[in-house]
C-alpha positions in Angstrom: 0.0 0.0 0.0 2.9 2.8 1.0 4.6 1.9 -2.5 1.5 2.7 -4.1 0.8 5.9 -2.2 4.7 6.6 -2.9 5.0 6.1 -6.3 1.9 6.0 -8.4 -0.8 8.6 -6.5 1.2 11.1 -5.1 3.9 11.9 -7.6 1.2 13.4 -10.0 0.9 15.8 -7.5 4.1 17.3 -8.0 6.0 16.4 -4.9 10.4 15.6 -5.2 9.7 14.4 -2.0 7.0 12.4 0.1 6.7 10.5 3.4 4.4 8.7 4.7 3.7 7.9 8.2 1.2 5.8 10.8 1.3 6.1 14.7 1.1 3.1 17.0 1.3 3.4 20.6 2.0 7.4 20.6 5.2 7.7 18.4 4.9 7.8 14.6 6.3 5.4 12.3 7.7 5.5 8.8 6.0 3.4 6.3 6.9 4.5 3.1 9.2 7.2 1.1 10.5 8.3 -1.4 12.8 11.4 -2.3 14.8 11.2 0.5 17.5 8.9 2.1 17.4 6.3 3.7 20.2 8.2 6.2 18.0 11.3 6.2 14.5 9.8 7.1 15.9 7.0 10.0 16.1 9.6 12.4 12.2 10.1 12.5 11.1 6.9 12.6 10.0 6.0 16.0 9.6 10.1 16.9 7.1 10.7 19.8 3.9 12.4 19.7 5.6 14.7 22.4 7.8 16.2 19.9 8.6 19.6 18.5 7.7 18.8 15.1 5.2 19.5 12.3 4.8 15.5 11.9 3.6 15.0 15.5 1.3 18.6 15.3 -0.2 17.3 12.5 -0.9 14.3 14.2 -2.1 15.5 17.6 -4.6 18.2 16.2 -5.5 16.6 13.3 -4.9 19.8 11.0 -3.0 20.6 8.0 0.0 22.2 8.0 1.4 24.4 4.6 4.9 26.2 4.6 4.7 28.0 0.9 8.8 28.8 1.7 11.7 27.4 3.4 11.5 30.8 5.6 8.0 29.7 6.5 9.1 26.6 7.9 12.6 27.6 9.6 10.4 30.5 11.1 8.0 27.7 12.5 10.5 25.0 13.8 13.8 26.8 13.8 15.5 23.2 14.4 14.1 21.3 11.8 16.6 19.8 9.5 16.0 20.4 5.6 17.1 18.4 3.4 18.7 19.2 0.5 17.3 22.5 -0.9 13.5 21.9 -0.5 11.8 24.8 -0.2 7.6 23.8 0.4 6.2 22.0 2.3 2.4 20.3 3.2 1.9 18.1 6.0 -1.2 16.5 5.8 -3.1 14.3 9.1 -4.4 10.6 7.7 -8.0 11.2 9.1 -10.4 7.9 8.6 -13.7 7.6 10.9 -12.4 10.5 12.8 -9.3 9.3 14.0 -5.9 10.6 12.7 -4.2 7.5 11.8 -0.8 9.3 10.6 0.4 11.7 8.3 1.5 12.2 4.6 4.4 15.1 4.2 5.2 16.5 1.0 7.4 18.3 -0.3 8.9 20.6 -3.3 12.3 21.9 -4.2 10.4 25.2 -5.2 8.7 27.5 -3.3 4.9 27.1 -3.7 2.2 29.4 -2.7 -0.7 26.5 -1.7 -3.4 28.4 -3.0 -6.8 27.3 -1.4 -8.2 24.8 -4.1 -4.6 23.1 -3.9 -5.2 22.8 -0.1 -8.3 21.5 -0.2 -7.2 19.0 -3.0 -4.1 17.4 -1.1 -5.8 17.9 1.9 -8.8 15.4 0.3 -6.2 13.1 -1.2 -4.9 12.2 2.7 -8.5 11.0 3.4 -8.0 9.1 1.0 -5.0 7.4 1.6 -6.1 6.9 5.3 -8.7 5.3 4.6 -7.4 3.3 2.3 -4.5 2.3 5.1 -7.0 2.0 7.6 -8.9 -0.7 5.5 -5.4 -2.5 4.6 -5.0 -2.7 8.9 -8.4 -3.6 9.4 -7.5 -6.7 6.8 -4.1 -7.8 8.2 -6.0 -7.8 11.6 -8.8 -10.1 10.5 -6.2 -11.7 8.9 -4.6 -12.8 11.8 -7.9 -13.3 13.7 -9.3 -15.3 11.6 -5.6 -17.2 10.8 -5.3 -17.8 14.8 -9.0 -19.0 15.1 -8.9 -21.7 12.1 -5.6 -23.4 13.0 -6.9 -23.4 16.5 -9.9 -25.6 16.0 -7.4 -28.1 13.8 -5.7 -30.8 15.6 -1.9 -29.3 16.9 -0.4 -32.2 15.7 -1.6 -36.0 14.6 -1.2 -38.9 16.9 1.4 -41.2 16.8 0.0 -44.6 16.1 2.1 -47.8 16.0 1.5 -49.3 12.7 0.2 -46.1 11.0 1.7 -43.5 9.1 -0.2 -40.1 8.8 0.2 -36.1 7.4 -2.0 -33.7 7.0 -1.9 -30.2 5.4 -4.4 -27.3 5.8 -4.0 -24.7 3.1 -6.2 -21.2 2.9 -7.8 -19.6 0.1 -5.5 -17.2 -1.4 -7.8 -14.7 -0.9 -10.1 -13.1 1.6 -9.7 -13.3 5.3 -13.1 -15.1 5.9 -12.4 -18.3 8.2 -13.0 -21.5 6.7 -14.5 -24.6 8.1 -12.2 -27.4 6.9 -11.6 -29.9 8.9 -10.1 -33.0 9.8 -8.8 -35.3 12.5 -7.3 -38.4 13.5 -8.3 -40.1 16.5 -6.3 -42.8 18.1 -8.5 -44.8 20.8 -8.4 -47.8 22.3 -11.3 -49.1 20.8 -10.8 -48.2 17.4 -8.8 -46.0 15.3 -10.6 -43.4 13.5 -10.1 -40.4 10.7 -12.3 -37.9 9.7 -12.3 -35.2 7.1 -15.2 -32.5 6.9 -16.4 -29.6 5.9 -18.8 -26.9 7.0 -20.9 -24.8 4.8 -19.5 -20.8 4.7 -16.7 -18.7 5.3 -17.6 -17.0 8.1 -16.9 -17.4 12.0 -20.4 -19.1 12.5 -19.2 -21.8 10.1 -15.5 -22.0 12.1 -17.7 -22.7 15.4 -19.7 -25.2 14.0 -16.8 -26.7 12.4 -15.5 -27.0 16.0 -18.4 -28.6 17.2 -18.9 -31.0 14.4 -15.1 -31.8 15.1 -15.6 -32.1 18.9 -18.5 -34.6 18.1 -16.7 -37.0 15.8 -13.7 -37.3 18.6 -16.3 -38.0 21.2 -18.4 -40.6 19.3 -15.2 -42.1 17.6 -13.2 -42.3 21.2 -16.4 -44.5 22.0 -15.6 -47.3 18.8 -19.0 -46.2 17.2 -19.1 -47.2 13.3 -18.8 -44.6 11.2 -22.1 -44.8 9.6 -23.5 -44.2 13.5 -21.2 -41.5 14.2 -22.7 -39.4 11.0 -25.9 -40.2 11.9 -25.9 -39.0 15.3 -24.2 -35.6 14.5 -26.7 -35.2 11.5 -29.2 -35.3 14.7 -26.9 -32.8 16.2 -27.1 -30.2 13.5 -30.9 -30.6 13.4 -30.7 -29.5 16.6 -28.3 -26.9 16.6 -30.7 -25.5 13.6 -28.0 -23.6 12.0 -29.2 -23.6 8.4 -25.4 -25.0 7.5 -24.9 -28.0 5.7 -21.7 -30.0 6.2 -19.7 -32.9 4.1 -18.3 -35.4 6.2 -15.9 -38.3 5.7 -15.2 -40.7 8.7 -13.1 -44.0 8.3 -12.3 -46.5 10.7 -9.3 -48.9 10.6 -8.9 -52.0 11.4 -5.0 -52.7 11.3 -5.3 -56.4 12.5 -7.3 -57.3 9.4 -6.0 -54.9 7.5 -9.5 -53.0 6.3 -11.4 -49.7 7.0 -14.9 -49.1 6.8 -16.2 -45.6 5.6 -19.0 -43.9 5.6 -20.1 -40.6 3.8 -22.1 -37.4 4.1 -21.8 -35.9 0.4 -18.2 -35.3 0.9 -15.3 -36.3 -2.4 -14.4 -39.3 -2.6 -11.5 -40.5 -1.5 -8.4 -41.8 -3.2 -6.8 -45.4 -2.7 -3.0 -45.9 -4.0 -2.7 -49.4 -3.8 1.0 -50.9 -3.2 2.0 -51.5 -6.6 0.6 -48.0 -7.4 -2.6 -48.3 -8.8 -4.6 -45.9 -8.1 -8.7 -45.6 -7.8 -11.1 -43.3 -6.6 -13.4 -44.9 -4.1 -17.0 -45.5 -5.3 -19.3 -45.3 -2.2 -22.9 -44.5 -1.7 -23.8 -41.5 -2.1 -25.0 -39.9 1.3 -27.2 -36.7 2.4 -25.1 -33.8 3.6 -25.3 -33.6 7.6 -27.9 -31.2 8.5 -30.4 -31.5 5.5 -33.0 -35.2 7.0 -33.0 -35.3 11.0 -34.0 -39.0 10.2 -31.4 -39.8 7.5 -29.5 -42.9 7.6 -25.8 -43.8 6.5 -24.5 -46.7 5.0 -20.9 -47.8 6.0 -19.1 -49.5 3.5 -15.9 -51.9 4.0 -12.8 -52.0 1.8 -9.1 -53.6 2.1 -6.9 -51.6 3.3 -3.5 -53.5 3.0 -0.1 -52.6 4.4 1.8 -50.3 2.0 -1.8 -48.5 0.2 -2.2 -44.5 0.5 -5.7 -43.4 1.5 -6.3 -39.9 1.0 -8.7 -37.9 2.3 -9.5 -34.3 1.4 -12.3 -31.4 1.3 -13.4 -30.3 -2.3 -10.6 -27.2 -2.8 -8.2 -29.9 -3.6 -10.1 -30.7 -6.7 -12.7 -28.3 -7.5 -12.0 -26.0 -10.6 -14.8 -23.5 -11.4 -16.1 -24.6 -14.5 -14.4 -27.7 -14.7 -16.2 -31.5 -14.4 -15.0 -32.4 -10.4 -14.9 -35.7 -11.9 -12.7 -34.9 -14.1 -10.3 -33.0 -11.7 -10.9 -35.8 -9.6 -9.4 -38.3 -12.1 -6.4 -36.2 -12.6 -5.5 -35.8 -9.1 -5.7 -40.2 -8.9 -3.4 -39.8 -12.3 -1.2 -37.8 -10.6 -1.3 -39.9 -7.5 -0.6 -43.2 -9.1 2.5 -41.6 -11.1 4.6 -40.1 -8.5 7.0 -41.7 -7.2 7.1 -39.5 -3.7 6.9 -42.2 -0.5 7.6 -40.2 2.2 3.6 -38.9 3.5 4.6 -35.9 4.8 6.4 -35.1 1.0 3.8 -36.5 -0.8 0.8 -34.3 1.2 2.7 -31.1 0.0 3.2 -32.8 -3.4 -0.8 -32.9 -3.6 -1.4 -29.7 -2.2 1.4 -28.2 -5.0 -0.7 -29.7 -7.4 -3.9 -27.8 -6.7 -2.4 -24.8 -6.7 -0.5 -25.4 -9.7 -3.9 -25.9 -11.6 -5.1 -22.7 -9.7 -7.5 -24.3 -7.5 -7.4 -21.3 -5.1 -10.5 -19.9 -4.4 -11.3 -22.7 -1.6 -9.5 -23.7 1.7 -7.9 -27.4 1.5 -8.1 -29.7 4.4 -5.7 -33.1 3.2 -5.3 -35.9 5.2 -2.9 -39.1 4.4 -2.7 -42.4 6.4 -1.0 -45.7 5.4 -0.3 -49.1 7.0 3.1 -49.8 7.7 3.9 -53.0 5.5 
């Protein structure tokens, strides 16, 4: 944003020199220039609101400052270094929603009268940087709000299970600061071992706390060895409950490392992907299911498979493979393609390999939840 301000909007204003400046917690500090040393402008940065000089007026009273002549401003703030041989200056207050956020100096290597429609015209053009910098902190604050929120609902790390490997990636949209409600987990028991994958309808924080309680509901029930067909149907009697008007996909497997199977069982969520050991790779064909939330009285079929030591099941929410415009089957296909031909083993490499390839086919308007496990041979 300050290399915008500093060299695309303001230099058709005329300035040589401009600097731009925000305050946080009462001193005032650089965020942009141009027009001046790097030597020259260090010795502000970090200047208190206490201070004899035009930045920190500006900033305190909220109201613009013009010196049409270098006497005008030595006459003002006798100590004031200039540099070089400017001779005008404007210092503007960044004003947005009534609070003065920073300030924008200018200035000219010629004297300049600042007749009043010039005034009024830079004087516009700082409202409109600050509000423009007050929107870009208002982002990188939700930003991190909503950043610190999502990874907090996700597991910290996955369970270390003897006779399992496991990874898992979570990767945001690339754009917006809206909080997703991917999910997944992995849920080592001593009556069962269990993985889920999930998500919740929206963007929004309504659709994060959900997600958290959807999350919370598959530990409890999976913790307890409930089949996964069970364990869908009593959260889909949750969300009927809960009445949230938010449908959710849901994937929940259960493994069974003795016999070397899973069983699965689906709520409208992807399919997911099985590499087999010699490679071969297919995408699971289950029943298709009711998204949670829709039928209080719906049922869910589990479905058993082999799962033999040395196979990759993969697990994933639809960012991984949905292209707008493009057959999800089809993208679907190409991610088991691209499964069956690399040659990556370790699961941790091979769950950033996957994620690479979404983004590579700029699948990045959706968050991606990925989850890998695999029976040690």
């Amino acid at each position: 944003m300050s290399d915008v301000v500093a060299h695309q909007i303001v230099p058709a204003f005329g300035p040589q020199g401009l600097v731009l400046l925000t305050t946080v917690e009462g001193r005032l500090h650089i965020i942009g220039h141009c027009g001046y040393s790097s030597e020259f402008i260090d010795r502000f940065d970090g200047m208190s609101l206490t201070s004899h000089a035009p930045t920190a007026h500006v900033q305190t009273t909220g109201d613009p400052v013009f010196f049409p002549t270098f006497a005008d401003f030595q006459r003002t703030y006798p100590e004031a270094p200039r540099y070089g041989a400017r001779n005008a200056w404007a210092f503007l207050p960044l004003t947005a929603s009534s609070r003065t956020i920073g300030s924008l100096v200018l200035s000219y290597d010629q004297p300049r009268p600042f007749r009043p429609a010039e005034r009024a015209l830079l004087t516009s053009l700082a409202a409109l940087i600050a509000q423009a910098l007050d929107r870009a902190r208002l982002y990188d604050a939700q930003h991190t709000i909503a950043h610190t929120l999502q990874t907090g609902l996700l597991p910290l790390a996955l369970p270390h299970i003897p006779g399992l490997d496991a990874a898992a990636r979570y990767q945001s949209a690339s754009h917006g600061v809206d909080i997703g409600g991917d999910f997944y987990d992995l849920i080592h028991a001593p009556t069962a071992i269990t993985a889920a994958i999930g998500d919740v309808q929206g963007h929004n924080t309504v659709a994060a706390a959900l997600m958290g309680q959807v999350r919370t509901a598959v530990h409890a029930h999976a913790a307890a060895g409930t089949s996964p067909g069970v364990i869908l149907a009593r959260i889909n009697r949750l969300l009927a409950d809960l009445d949230t008007n938010l449908f959710t996909s849901c994937l929940v497997v259960q493994l069974d490392l003795a016999s070397h199977r899973a069983r699965l069982a689906t709520a409208g969520h992807p399919s997911p992907l099985l590499r087999h050991p010699d490679g071969r790779t297919e995408v699971l064909s289950l029943t298709p299911q009711l998204l949670l939330g829709i039928d209080p009285d719906a049922d869910y079929h589990t479905t058993d498979i082999p799962l033999p030591p040395g196979a990759v099941l993969v697990l994933y929410t639809d960012g991984l493979v949905e292209v707008p415009g493009t057959d999800i089957e089809d993208t679907t296909n190409a991610l088991a393609r691209y499964l069956a031909r690399t040659q990556i083993q370790n699961l941790d490499q091979l769950a950033q390999s996957l994620v690479h390839h979404a983004q590579h086919s700029a699948r990045d308007h959706d968050d991606i939840a990925l989850l890998l496990i695999r029976p040690h041979p």
